[in-house]
ZALUMFI-749862 format. One record per residue (C-alpha): residue number from 1; residue in one letter; z, x, y. Coordinates in nm, 3 decimals. Layout:
<nugu NUM	sese A	zz Z	xx X	yy Y>
...
This chain:
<nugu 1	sese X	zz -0.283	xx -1.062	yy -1.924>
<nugu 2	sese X	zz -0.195	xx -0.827	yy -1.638>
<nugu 3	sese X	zz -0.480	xx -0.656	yy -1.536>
<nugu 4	sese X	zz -0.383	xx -0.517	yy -1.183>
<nugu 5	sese X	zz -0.092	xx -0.315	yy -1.062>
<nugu 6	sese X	zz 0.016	xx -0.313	yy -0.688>
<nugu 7	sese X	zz 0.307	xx -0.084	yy -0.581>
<nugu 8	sese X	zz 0.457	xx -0.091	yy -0.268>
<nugu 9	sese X	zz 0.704	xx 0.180	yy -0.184>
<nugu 10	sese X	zz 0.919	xx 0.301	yy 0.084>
<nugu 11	sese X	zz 0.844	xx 0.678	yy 0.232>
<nugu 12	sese X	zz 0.935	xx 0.929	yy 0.027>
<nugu 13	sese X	zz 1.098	xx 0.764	yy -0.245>
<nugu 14	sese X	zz 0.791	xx 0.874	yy -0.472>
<nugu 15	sese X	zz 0.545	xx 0.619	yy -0.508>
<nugu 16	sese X	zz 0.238	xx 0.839	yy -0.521>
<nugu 17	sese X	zz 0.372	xx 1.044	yy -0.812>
<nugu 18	sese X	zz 0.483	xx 0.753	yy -1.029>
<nugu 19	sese X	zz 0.152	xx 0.561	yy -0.960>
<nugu 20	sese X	zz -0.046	xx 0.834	yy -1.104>
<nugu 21	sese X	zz 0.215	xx 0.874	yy -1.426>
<nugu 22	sese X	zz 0.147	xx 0.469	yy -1.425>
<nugu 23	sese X	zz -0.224	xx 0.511	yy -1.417>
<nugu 24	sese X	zz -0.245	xx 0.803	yy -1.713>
<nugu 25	sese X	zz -0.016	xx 0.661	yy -1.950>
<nugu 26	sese X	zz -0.163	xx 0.283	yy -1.904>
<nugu 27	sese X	zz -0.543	xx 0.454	yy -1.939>
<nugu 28	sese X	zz -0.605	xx 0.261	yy -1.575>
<nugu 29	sese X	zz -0.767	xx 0.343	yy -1.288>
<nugu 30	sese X	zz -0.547	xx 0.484	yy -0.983>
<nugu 31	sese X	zz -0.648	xx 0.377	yy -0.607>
<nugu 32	sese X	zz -0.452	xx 0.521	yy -0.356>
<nugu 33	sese X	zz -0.584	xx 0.831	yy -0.192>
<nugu 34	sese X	zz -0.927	xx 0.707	yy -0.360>
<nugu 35	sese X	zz -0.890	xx 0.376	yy -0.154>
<nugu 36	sese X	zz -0.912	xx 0.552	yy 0.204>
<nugu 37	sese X	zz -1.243	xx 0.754	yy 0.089>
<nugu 38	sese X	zz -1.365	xx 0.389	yy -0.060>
<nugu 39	sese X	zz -1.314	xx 0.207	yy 0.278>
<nugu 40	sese X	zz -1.455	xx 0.507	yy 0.507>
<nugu 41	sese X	zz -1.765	xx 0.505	yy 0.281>
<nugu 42	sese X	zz -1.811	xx 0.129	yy 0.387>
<nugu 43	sese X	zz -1.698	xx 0.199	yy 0.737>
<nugu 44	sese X	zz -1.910	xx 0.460	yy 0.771>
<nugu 45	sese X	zz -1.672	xx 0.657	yy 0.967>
<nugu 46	sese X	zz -1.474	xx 0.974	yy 0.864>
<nugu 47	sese X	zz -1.191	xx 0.940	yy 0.590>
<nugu 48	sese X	zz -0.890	xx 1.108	yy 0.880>
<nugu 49	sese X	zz -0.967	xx 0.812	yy 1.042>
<nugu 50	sese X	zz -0.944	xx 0.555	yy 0.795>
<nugu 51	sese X	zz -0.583	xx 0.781	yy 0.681>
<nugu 52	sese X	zz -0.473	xx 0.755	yy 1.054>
<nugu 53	sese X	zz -0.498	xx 0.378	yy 1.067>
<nugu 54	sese X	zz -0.349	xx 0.340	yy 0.662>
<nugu 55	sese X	zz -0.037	xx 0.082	yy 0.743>
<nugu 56	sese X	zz -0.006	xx 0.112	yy 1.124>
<nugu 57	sese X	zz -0.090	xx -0.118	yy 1.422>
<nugu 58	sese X	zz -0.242	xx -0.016	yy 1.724>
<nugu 59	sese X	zz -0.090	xx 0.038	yy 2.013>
<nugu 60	sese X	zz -0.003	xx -0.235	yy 2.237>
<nugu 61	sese X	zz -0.190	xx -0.125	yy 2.550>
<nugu 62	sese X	zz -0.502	xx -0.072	yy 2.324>
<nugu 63	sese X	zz -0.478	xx -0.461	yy 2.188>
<nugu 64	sese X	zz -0.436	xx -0.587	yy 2.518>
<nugu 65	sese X	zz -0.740	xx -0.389	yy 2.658>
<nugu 66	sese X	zz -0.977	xx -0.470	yy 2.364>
<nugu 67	sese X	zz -0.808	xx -0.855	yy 2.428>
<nugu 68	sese X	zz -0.911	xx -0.808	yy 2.735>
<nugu 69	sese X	zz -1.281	xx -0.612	yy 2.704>
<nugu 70	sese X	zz -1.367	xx -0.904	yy 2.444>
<nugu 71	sese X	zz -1.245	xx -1.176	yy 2.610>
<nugu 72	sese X	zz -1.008	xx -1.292	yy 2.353>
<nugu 73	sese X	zz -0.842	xx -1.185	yy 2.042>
<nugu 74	sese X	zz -1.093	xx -1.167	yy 1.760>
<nugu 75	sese X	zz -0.920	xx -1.056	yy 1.448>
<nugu 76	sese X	zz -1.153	xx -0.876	yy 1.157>
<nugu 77	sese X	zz -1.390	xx -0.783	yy 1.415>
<nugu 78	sese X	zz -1.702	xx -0.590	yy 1.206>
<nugu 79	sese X	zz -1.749	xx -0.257	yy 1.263>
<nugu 80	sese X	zz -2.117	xx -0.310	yy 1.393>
<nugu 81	sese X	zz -1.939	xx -0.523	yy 1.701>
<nugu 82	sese X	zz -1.638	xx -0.315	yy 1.834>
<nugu 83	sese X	zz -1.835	xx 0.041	yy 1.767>
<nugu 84	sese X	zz -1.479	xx 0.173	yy 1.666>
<nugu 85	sese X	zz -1.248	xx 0.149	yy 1.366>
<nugu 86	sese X	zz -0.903	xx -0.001	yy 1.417>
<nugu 87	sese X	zz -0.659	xx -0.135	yy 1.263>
<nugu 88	sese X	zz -0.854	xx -0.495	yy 1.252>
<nugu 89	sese X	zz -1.128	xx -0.306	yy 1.109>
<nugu 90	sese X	zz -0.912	xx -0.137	yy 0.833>
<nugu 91	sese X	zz -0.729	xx -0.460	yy 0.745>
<nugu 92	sese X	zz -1.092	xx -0.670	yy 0.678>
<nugu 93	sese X	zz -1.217	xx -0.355	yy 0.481>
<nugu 94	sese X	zz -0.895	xx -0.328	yy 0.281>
<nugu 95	sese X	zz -0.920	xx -0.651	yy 0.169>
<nugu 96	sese X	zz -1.224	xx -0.663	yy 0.079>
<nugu 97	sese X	zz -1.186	xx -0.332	yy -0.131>
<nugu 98	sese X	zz -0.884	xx -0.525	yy -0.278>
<nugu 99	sese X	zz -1.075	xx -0.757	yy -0.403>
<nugu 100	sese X	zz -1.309	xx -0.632	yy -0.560>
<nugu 101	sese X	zz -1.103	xx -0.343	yy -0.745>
<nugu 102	sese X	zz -0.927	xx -0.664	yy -0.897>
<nugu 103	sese X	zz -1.253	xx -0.786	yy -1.018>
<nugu 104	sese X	zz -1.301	xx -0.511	yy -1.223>
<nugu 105	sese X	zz -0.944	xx -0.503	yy -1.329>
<nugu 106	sese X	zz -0.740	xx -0.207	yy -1.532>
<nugu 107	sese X	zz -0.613	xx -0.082	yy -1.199>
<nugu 108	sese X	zz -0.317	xx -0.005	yy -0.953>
<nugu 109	sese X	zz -0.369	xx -0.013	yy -0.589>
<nugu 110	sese X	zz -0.100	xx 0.190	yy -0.392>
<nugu 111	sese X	zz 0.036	xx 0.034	yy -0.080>
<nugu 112	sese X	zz -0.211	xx -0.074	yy 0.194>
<nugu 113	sese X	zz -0.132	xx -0.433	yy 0.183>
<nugu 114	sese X	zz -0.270	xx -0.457	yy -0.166>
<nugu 115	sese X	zz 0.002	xx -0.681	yy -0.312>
<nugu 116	sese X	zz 0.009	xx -0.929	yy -0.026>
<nugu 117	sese X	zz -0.443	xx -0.928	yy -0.092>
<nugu 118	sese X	zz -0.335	xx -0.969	yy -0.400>
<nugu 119	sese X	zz -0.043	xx -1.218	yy -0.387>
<nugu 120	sese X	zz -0.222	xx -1.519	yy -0.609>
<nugu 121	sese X	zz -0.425	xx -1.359	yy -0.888>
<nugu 122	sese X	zz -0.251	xx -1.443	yy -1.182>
<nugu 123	sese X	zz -0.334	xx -1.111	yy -1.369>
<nugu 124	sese X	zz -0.139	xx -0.889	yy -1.071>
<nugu 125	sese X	zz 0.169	xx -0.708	yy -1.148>
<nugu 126	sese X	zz 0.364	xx -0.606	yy -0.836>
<nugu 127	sese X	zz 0.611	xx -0.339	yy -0.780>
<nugu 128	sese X	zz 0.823	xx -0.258	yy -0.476>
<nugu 129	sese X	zz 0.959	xx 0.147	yy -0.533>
<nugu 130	sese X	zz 1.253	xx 0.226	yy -0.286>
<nugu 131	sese X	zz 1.573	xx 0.502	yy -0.304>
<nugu 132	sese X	zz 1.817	xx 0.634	yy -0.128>
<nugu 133	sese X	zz 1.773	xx 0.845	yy 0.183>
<nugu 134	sese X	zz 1.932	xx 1.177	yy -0.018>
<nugu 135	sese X	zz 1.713	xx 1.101	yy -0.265>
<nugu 136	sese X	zz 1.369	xx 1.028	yy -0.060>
<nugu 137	sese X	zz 1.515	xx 1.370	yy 0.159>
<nugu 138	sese X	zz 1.505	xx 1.610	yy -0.215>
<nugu 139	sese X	zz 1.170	xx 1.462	yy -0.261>
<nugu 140	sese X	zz 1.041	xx 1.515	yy 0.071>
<nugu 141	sese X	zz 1.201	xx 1.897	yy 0.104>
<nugu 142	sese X	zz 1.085	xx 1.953	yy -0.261>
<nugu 143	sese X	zz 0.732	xx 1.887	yy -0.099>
<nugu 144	sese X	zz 0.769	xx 2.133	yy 0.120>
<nugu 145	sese X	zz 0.855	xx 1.928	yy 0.454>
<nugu 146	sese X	zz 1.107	xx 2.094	yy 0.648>
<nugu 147	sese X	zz 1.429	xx 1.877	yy 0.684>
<nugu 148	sese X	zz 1.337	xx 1.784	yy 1.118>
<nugu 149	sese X	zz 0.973	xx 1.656	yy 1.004>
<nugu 150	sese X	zz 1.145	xx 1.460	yy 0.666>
<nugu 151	sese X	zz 1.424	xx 1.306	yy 0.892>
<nugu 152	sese X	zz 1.133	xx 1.210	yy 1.131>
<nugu 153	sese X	zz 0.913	xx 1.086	yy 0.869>
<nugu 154	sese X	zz 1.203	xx 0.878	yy 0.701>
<nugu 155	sese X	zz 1.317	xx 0.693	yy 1.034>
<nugu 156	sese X	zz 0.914	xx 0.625	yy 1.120>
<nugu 157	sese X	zz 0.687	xx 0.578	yy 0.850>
<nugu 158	sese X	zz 0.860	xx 0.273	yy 0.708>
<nugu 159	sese X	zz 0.931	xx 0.087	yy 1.039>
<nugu 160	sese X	zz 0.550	xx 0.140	yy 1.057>
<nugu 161	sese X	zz 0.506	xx 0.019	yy 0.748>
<nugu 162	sese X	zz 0.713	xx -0.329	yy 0.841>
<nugu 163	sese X	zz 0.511	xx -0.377	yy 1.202>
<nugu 164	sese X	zz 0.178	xx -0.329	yy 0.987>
<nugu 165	sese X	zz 0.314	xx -0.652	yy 0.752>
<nugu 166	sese X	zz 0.481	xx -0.851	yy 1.004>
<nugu 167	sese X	zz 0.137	xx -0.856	yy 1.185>
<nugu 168	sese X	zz -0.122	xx -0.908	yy 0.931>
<nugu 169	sese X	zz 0.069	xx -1.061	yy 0.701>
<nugu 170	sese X	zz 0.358	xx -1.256	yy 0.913>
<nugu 171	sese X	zz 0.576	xx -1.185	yy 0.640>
<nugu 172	sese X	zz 0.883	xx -0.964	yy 0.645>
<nugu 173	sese X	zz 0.867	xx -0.601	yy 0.450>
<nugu 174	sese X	zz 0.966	xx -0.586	yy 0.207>
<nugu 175	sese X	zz 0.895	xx -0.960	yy 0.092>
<nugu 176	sese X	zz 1.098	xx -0.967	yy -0.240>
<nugu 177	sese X	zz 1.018	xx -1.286	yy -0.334>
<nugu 178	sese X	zz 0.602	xx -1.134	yy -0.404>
<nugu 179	sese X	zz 0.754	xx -0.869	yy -0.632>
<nugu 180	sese X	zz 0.781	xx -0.895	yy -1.017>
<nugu 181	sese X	zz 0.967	xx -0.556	yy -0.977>
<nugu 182	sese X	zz 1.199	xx -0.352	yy -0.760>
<nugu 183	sese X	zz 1.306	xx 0.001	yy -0.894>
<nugu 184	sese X	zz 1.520	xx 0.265	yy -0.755>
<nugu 185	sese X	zz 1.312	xx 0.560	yy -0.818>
<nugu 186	sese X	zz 1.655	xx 0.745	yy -0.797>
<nugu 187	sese X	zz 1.683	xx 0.713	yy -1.204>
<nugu 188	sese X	zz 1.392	xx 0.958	yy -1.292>
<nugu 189	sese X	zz 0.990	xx 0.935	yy -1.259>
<nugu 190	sese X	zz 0.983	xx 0.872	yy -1.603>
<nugu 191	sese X	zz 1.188	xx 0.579	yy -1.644>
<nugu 192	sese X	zz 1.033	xx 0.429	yy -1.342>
<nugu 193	sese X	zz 0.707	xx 0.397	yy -1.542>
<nugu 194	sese X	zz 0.928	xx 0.312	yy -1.871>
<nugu 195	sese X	zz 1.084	xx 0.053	yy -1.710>
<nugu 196	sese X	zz 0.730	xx -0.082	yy -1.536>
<nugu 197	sese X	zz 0.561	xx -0.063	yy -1.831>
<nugu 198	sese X	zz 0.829	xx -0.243	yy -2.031>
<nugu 199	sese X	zz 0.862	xx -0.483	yy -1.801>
<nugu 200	sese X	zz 0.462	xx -0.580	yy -1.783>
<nugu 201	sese X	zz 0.472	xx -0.634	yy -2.164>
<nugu 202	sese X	zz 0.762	xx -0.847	yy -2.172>
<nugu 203	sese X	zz 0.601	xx -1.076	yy -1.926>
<nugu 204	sese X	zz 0.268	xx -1.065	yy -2.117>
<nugu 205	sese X	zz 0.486	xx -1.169	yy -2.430>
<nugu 206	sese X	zz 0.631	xx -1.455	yy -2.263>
<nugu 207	sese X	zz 0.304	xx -1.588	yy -2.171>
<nugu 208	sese X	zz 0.177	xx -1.617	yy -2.455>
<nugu 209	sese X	zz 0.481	xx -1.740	yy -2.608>
């Protein structure tokens, strides 16, 4: 029995939205926004800066100077040790988070690397959300961005997004192969979580065929 949801999505295509339409008609508890305020809590640190590190690498002149103040990469270094959240710290904390929202179960992670965490429980459902750049554009000016900042958001975000996997995961983004699911969000909200939930049963079925 699925008992976890991860969704992965690209920028703007409406991930956020259909998450929480996921999480209200499955009854399920919804981590996304929630997850940044869970891992500052443990970090200790303010939530902006746990949001400012949420799927990006640092810079490259900052990993080669803490390479070089440590004397050597040390990846997942605890807070307590670097007296700074980075990246390294965010990843460690993330997956710890991940793991122990799946413990409890009835849940969907958004994003964050939760699906690749994730990638050999049994009871996780993953979901990769993606559309068309018109379409992720309407959603974005719909939001109120104006269209300079959605262009700019559109041709950054994501390739942030890619770096953040192909580091800490040394996988390509998005990795179809880890996905039960891939849904242009382009046919309606609604049908998205239709087609999710459908789709989640079906496999249960088969299981227990």
């Amino acid at each position: 029995m699925f008992r976890i949801v991860t969704i992965e999505r690209e920028y703007g295509c409406g991930g956020g939205a259909i998450a929480k339409k996921l999480a209200a008609q499955l009854g399920w508890k919804l981590w996304d926004q929630s997850l940044s305020h869970e891992i500052a809590t443990m970090a200790q640190v303010d939530c902006a800066a746990v949001e400012s590190r949420d799927e990006k690498v640092d810079s490259r002149l900052y990993r080669l100077t803490k390479l070089f103040l440590r004397g050597g990469w040390e990846r997942g270094v605890p807070l307590a040790d670097s007296q700074m959240f980075d990246a390294d710290c965010m990843v460690k904390m993330m997956e710890t988070v991940a793991f122990k929202i799946s413990a409890e179960g009835n849940s969907i992670l958004v994003g964050r690397g939760a699906p690749y965490f994730l990638r050999n429980r049994s009871d996780a459902f993953h979901v990769f959300l993606y559309a068309p750049r018109s379409e992720k554009l309407r959603r974005l000016l719909a939001r109120g961005k104006d269209i300079r900042e959605a262009e700019h958001l559109l041709d950054t975000v994501d390739r942030e997004r890619m770096a953040f996997v192909k580091l800490y995961f040394h996988a390509d983004w998005p990795t179809r192969a880890l996905y039960h699911l891939m849904i242009n969000t382009g046919i309606g909200d609604e049908r998205v979580v239709l087609t999710i939930a459908d789709a989640m049963n079906g496999m249960q079925n088969t299981k227990s065929e």
